[in-house]
C-alpha positions in Angstrom: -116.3 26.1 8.5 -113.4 27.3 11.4 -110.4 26.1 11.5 -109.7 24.4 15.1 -107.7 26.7 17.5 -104.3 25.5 17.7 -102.9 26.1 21.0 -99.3 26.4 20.2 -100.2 29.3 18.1 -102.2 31.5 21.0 -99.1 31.7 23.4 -101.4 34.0 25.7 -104.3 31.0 25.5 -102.3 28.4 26.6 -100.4 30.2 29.3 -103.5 30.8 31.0 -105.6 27.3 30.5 -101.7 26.0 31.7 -102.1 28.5 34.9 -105.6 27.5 35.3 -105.1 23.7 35.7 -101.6 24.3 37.9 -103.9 26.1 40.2 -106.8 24.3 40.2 -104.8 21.1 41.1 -103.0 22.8 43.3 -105.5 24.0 45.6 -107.5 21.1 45.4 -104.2 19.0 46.9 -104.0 22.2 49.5 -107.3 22.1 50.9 -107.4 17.9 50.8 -103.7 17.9 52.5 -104.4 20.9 55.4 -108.2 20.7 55.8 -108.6 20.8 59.6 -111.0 18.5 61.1 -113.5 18.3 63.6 -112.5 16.7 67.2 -113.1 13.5 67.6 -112.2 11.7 71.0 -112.1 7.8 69.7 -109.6 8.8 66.3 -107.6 11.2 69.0 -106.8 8.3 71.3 -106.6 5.7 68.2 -103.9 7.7 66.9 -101.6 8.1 69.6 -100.4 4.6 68.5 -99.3 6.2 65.1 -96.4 7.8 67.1 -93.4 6.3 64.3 -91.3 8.3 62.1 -92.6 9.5 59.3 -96.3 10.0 59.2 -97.5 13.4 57.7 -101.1 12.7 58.1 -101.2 12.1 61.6 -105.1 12.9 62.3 -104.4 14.6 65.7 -102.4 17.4 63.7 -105.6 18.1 61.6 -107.9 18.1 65.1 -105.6 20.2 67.4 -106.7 23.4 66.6 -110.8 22.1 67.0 -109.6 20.6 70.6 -108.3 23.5 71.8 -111.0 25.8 70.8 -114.1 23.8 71.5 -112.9 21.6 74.3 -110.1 22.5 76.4 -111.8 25.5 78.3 -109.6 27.0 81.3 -110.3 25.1 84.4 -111.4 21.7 83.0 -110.6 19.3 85.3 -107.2 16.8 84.6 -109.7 13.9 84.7 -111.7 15.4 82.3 -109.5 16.0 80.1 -107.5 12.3 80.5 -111.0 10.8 79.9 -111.1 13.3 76.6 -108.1 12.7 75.2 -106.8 9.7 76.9 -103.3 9.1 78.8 -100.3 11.5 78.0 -97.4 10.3 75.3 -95.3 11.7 77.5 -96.1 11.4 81.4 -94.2 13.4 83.7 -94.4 10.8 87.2 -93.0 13.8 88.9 -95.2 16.3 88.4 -99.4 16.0 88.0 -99.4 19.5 86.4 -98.3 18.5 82.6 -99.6 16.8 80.1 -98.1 16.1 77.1 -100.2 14.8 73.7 -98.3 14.2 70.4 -99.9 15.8 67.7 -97.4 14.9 64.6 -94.2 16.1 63.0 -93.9 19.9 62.0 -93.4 19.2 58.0 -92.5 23.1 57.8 -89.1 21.4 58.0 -87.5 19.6 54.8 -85.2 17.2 56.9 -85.2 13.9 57.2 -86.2 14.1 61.0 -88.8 17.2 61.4 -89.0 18.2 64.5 -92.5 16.6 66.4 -95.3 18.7 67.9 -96.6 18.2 71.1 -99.7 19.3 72.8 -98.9 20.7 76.4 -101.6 21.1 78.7 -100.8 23.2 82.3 -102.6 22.4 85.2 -103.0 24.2 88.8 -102.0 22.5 91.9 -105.7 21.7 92.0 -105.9 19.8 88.9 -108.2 22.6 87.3 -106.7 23.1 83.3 -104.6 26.9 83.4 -103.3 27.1 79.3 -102.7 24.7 76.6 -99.8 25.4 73.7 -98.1 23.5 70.9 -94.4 22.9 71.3 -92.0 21.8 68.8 -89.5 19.6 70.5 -86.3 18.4 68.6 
């Protein structure tokens, strides 16, 4: 009959079942936390009423990248695009050749007031879509 292993006696053992379940958990939380997501017009627009301090999981950040890949092609029309994604967080009355979506706060920051991202769509004087980026603005 064998004796039962005993853990605290194979140092090397329980180092690595400890490493194993630290990782494990780990990157289960990771790819749960930062898993992008596919576009989806009706949770895009839902969200932009989210817009309050404090929410990390704001679905827009998890859809960005998707919307600018997939959907935002150079010379989509303005229309197009405000019947995609909706109306801007951030109209500009004087000018009809930005757009501005919020897409959530930039947790890369440990403050208390992380800086938000915003989606920033340039237009021509035509209205036809020229580039899109994300800005962080304080």
């Amino acid at each position: 009959m064998s004796s039962p292993i005993r853990l605290w006696e194979q140092p090397k053992l329980a180092s690595l079942i400890l490493a194993f379940a630290v990782l494990s958990v780990s990157g289960v939380w990771l790819l749960t936390r930062t898993r992008p997501t596919k576009f989806s017009p009706e949770a895009w627009k839902a969200a932009s009423a989210k817009r309050t301090g404090g929410e990390p999981k704001n679905p827009r950040k998890l859809m960005v990248n998707d919307v600018i890949d997939h959907y935002l092609t150079n010379e989509i029309a303005r229309d197009s695009v405000l019947s995609l994604l909706g109306p801007a967080d951030l109209p500009n009355p004087a000018s009809d050749t930005q757009l501005w979506y919020y897409v959530g706060q930039d947790s890369k920051f440990g403050s208390l007031l992380p800086p938000s991202l915003y989606l920033v769509l340039d237009f021509s004087p035509t209205g036809a879509l020229k580039g899109c980026r994300i800005v962080r603005s304080d």
